[in-house]
C-alpha positions in Angstrom: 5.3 -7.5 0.7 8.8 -7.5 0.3 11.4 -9.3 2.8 14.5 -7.1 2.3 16.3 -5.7 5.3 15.4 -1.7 5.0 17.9 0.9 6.6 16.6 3.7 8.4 18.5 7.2 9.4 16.8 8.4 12.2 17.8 11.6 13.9 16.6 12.8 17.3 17.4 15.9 19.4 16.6 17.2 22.7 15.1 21.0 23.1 14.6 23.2 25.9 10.6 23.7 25.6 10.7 27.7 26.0 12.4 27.8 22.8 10.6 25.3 21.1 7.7 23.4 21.3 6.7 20.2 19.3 3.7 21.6 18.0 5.8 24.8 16.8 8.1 22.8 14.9 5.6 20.8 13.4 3.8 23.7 11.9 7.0 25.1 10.4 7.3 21.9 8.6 4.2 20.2 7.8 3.7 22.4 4.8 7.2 21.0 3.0 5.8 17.2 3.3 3.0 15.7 1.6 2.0 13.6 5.0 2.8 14.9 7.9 2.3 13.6 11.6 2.5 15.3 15.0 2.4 12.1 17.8 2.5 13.3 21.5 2.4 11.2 24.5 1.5 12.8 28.1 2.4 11.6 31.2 0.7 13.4 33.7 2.5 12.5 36.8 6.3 12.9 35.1 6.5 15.5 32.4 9.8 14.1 31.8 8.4 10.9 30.5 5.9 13.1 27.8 7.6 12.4 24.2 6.9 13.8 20.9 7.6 12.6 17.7 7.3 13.9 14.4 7.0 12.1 11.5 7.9 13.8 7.8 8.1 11.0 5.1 6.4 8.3 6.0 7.6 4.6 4.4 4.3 3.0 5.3 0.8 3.9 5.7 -2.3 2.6 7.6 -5.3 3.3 6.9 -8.9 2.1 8.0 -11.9 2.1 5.9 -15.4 0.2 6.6 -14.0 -1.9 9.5 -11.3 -3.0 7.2 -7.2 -1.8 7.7 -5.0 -0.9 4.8 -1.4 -1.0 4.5 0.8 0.3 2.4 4.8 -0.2 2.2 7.0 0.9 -0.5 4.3 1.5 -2.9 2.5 -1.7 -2.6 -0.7 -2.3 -0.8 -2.3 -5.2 0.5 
């Protein structure tokens, strides 16, 4: 795969949950990406350690098939 230093943007923001929630934001946008991903943690004891990302255009993929994981980065595979 290739070595070359990659540059991300990443943007982040907080919200007050009563007016929105991760999973409605999600399902306002999932339908404008072709791979979508809604990742929530939970912590149980301290709601204010429970994150939520959401991922829209992914730059790699994993994927596992028969026991066996497949990667793919910037349009190769391994």
């Amino acid at each position: 795969m290739n070595n070359t230093p990659l540059h991300l943007q990443v943007s982040s923001r907080r919200l007050l949950a009563d007016q929105l929630t991760p999973v409605s934001l999600y399902a306002r946008l999932r339908d404008r990406y072709a791979v979508p991903v809604l990742l929530e943690s939970n912590d149980r004891y301290n709601a204010a350690e429970s994150t939520s990302f959401i991922g829209l255009d992914p730059i790699a993929t994993f994927r596992v098939e028969d026991h066996t994981m497949h990667i793919e980065a910037f349009g190769e595979s391994d």
